[in-house]
N, C-alpha and C positions, 0 to 999 in steps of 0.2 A: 795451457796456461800455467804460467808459473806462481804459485801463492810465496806470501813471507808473512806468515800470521803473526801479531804485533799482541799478542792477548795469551802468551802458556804461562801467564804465572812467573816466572823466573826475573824477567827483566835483561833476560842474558842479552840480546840483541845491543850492548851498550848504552841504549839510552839513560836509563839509572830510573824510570818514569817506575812507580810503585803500581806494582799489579795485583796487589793484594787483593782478597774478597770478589773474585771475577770466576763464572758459571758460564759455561759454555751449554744449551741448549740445541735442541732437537735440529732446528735451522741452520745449524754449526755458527752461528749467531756469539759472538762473547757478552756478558753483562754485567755491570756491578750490581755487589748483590742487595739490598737493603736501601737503596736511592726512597726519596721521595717519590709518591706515585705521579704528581702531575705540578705542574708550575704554580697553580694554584694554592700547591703546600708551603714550595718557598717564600712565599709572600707572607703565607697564616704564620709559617714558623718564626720568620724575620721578624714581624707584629709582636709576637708572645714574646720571645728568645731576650731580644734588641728594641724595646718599643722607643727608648729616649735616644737609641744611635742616629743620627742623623744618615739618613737614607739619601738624598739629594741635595747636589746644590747647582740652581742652575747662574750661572756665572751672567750678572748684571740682573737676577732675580733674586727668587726667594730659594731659603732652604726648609727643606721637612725634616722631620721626623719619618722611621720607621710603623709606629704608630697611625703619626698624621698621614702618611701614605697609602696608610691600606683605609681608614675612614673617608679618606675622600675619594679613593678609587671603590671603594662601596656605595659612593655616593651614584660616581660615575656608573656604575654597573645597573645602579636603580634606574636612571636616566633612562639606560637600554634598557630595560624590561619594561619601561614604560613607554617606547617609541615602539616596541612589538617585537626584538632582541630576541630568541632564544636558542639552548644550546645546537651547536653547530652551524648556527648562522654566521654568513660574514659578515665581518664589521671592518670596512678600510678607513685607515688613518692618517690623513692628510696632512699631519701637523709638523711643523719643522722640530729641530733636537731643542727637549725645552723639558722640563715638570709637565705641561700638558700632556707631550707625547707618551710619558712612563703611565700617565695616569689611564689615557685612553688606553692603553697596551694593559694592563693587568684589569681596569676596569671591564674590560671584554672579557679576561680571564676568567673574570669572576661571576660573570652572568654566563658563561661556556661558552663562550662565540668562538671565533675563527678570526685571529688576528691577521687582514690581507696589507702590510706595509706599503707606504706610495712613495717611492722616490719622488722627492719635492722638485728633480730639477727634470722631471718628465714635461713634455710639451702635452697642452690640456689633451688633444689625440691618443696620446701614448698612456696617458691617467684613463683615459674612457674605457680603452680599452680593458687594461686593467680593472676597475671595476668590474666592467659589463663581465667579461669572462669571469671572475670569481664570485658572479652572480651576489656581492655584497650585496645586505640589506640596505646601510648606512652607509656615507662615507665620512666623518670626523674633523671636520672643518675647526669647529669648535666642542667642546665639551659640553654633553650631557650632565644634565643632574635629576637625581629623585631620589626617593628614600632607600635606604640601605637595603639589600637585599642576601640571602645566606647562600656564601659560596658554594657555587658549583664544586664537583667532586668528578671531574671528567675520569675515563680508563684513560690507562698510560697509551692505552693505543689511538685515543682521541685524535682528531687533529687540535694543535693546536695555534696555527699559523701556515699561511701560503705567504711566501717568497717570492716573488716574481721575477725571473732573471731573462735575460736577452736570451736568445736563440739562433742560429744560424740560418733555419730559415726566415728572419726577421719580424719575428711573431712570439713576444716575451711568455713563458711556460712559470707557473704556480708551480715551484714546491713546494709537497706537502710533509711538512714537518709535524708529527708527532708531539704529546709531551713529556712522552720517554723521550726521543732525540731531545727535547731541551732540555730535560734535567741531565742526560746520559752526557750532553755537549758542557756544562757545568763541573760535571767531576774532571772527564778531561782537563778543561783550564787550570783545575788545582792539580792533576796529579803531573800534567807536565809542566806545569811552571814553577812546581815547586813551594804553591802558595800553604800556608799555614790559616785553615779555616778560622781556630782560635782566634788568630793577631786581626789588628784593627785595620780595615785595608781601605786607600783610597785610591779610585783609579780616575784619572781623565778620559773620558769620552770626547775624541778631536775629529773619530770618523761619524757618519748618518748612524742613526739609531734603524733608518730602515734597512739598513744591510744588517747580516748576520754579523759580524766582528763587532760592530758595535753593541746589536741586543742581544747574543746570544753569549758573546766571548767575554763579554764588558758588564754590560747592563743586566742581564739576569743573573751571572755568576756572580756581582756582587751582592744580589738579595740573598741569594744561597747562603753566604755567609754573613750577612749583615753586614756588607761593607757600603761604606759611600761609593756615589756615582758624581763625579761632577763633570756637569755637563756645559760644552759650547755649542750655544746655536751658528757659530759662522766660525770655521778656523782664519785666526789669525797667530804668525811668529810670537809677536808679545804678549799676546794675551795668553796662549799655551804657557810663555816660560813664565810670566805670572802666576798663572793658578796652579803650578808647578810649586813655585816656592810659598804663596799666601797659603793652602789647604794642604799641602807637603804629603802630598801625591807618592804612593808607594806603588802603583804601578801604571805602568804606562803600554796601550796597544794601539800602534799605528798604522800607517803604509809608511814605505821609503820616502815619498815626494814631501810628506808632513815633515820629517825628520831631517831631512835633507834643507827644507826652507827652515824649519828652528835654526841648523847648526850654522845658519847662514847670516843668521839675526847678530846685531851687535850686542844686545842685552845677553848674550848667551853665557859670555864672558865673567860678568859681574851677578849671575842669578844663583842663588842659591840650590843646587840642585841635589842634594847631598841626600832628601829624603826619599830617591826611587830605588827601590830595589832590585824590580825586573821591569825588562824592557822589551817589548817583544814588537817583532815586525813582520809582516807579510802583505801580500794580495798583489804585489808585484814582484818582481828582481830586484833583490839590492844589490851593490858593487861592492867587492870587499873592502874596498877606501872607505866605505859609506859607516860600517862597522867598524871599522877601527877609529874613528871619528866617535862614535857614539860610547867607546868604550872608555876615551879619551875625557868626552863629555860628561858624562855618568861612570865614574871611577867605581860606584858604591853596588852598582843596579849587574844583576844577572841581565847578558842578555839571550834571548832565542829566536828562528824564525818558525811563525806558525804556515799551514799551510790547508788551504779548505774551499770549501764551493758553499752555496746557496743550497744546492743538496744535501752538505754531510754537516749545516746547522752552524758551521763556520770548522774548528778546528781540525782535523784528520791526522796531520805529523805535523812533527813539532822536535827542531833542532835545540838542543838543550844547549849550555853556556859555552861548556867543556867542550864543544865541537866547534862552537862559530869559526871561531879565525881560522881553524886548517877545512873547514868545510862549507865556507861562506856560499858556494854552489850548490847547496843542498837544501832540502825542506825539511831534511832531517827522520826521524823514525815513525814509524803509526802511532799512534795514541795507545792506549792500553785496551781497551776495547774494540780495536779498530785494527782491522784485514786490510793488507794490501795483497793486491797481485799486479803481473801482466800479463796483456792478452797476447800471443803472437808474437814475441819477443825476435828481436832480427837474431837469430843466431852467430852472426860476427860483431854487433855492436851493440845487442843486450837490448838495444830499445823498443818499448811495446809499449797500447796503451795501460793506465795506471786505471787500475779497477779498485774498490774501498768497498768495503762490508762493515758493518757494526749499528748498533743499535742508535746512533745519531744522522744514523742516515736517511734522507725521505725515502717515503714510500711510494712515490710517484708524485707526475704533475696532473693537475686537477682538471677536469674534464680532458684528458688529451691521452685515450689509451695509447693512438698510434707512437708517440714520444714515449710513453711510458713503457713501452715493452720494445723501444730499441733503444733506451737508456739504461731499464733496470731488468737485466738479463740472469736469471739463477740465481739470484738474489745477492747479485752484484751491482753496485752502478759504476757503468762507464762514463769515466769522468769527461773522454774527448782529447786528454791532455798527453802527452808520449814523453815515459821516462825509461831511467833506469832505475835497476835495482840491485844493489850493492852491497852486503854488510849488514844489511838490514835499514842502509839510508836511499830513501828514494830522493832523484833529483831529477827536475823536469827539463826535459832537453827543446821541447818546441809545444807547442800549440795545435793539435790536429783540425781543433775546428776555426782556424784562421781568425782567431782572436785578439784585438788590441788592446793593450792595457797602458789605458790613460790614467796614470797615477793613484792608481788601484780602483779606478771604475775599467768595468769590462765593455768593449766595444766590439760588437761581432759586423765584419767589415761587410757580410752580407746583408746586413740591416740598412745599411747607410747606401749601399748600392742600388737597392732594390725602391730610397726616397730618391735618388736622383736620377735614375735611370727613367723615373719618372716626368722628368724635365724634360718638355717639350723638344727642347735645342740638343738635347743628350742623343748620341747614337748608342754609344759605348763608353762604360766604365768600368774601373777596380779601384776599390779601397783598400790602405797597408797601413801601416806603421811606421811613423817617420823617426827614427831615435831621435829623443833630447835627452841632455842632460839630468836636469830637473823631476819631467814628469816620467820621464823614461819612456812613453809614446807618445805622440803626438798621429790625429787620422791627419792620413793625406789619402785624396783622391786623383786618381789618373783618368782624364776624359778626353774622349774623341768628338768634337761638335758635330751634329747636323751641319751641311752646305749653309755658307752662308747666317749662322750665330753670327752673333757679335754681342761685346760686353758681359760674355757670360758668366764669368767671375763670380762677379759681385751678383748678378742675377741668382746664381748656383746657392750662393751664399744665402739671400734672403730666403730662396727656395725650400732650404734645409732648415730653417730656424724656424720657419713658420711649423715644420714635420717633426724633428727630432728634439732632444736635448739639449742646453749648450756644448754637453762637452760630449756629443757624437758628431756637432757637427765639423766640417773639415776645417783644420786649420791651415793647410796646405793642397794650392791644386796646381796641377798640370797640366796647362794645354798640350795637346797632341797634332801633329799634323797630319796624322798615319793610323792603323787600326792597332790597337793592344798587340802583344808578342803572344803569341799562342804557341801549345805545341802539336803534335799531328794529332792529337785526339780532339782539337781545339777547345784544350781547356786553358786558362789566362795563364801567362806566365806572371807570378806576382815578384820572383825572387829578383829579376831585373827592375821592375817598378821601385820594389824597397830599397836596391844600392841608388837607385837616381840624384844626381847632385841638385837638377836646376826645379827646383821646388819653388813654387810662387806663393812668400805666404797672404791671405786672405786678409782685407780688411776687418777690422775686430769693431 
């Protein structure tokens, strides 16, 4: 294994990321020294620090206060000790991106639950699941209320949220994230973005609050420092470049496909965009045109690409300004607290999987030793992903767990395989990634019918909607006349599937 530790203190590695006040421990672990001990601080500190800063604004809602934030998520917290709540129970939270959602989310915090997130565009199947397995108490439809109660005081080593991410074998795994990892994933955002805790920071929230980059990268690192959240419950182009210019948004964190539909908008032109200062992207590949467009766009704004999983609480490397344009291919360097290595590196082309250590990392997924001890190996997690490692910049060269990424949602093609293969009239199937433009993948599926289907298309199509997500299911299929390409070990040949020209796309 090759390591490139991202944590001596010096900063040599190029990044320029401040690694001041960092203790390496027993674990060979790196840590900031002096953090908050649990999430539950940032919120008490935001309250006392900041009480008249406005903490949210949800866009076509209301705004709070700082203050008004943590009294009604005290209220909220009462609610749960009064429906039978208590610490380390789960609590899922079904609410779309809104003031609800923030409130449910630190209300939990503060009665000590276990915040289990629900992607809202799961099909009710794929929600049950979810629950059932993280054995939630509640799930959060609406908001609780009861009398105030005195915040919980969780160890850093608590949990304090499962994550729930897709899986290869088609059976979605709870990360369990810490509330070290979320305070630990907080300093990160300001020491590589360069953020100034002092200054008054507003950022848009245009991704889910139930994914990481939006609550851990966004949404909690702004309470850390008292910054506003504003928040949209549905991305829309003009509505973005709006509350862009009307609340003059000093930071911006996206995917490419977001930013790609802004710079596409005609209002783009005539918006005032002058108050962003950094602009940061990831959770897919961007194009270097894509970059140089945004830099175009935002004269004013630093930008970076961040890089991170559901396990390492969102951020891990993180390409600073001074890199982008000559290393638009890159994810850029480890965080400061953050290990990388690789496993098994090819010795002529350097590639291996990318391994991450640090203290924002889960500590496993929740009821599922067997995943957890062939994910998190020496007190490393294998992320799945095969890069290289360079200079001390890693860049991810492929995908080893055959993952598609639909405009920064993740689609693991065996998940999708394993709903349709279900289909009666199904003999045989593979799912890939179709390039677009736009979203950067699109699923297509490749099948071989039973004798005698017919109409299976659109049949295939209602088949999957009723099982998956919208956006796992195929929007691209191909009939077969023949059996998949295999090779002598008969495993699918997928790399012939993905150059295929005659894709039929799916009724929508």
């Amino acid at each position: 294994m090759d390591d490139d530790a991202g944590s001596d203190g010096t900063g040599s590695d190029g990044s320029g990321f401040d690694t001041s006040g960092i203790q390496r421990g027993e674990d060979g672990v790196a840590r900031y020294v002096g953090l908050p001990r649990n999430a539950v601080a940032l919120l008490l500190d935001a309250a006392v620090g900041h009480p008249e800063r406005t903490a949210v604004v949800e866009l076509g809602g209301e705004s709070v206060t700082y203050a008004q934030l943590l009294a009604r998520a005290q209220r909220v917290a009462g609610g749960l000790r009064a429906a039978g709540v208590q610490p380390g129970d789960r609590v899922a939270v079904g609410l779309p991106n809104g003031l609800a959602w923030m409130l449910a989310f630190w209300g939990a915090q503060l009665v000590g639950a276990v915040v289990v997130p629900l992607n809202t565009r799961l099909s009710p199947a794929e929600s049950a699941f979810v629950v059932a397995d993280s054995g939630a108490r509640l799930t959060l439809g609406e908001l609780p209320d009861g009398d105030p109660v005195e915040p919980a005081d969780p160890a850093p080593t608590d949990l304090a949220a499962l994550f729930y991410t897709s899986g290869t074998t088609g059976r979605p795994k709870g990360a369990m994230l810490t509330h070290e990892a979320l305070v630990s994933s907080t300093e990160n955002v300001l020491r590589c973005r360069g953020l100034d805790p002092s200054a008054r920071n507003t950022t848009l929230v245009s991704v889910p609050l139930f994914h990481v980059t939006g609550c851990c990268s966004q949404m909690v690192t702004q309470v850390r420092i008292g910054g506003t959240s504003v928040l949209m419950a549905r991305f829309r182009p003009e509505a973005f470049l709006a509350a862009v210019a009307e609340h003059r948004v000093t930071l911006l964190t996206s995917v490419p496909t977001i930013y790609e539909l802004v710079l596409r908008h005609p209002d783009v032109a005539t918006t005032d965009l002058s108050s962003v200062q950094v602009l940061s992207y990831g959770g897919a590949p961007i194009a270097p045109e894509l970059v140089h467009r945004l830099r175009a766009a935002f004269p004013g704004a630093r930008l970076g690409n961040g890089f991170g999983l559901s396990e390492t609480s969102a951020l891990a490397t993180f390409l600073p300004d001074a890199w982008t344009d000559a290393h638009a291919d890159s994810v850029g360097f480890p965080a400061p607290v953050v290990d990388v290595a690789l496993d098994r590196p090819d010795p002529d082309t350097g590639v291996g999987e990318l391994l991450v250590r640090g203290p924002n990392v889960a500590v496993g997924y929740w009821g599922d030793a067997a995943r957890t001890a062939e994910t998190f190996r020496d007190g490393w997690l294998h992320t799945g992903d095969l890069a290289t490692l360079t200079g001390g910049l890693v860049r991810i060269v492929d995908r080893a767990k055959d993952m598609i990424n639909r405009g920064g949602e993740n689609v693991y093609s065996v998940e999708v395989e394993n709903v349709l293969a279900e289909h009666p009239d199904v003999l045989e199937v593979a799912v890939v990634g179709v390039p677009d433009p736009v979203m950067g993948e699109k699923v297509g599926a490749v099948v071989l019918p039973r004798p005698g289907a017919t109409a299976l298309v659109p049949e295939l199509v209602a088949f999957a909607r009723e099982r998956l997500a919208d956006f796992k299911v195929p929007q691209f299929i191909r009939v077969l006349d023949g059996p998949l390409p295999r090779n002598a070990g008969g495993k699918v040949l997928k790399g012939p599937l993905r150059t295929a020209t005659d894709w039929e796309p799916v009724p929508r």
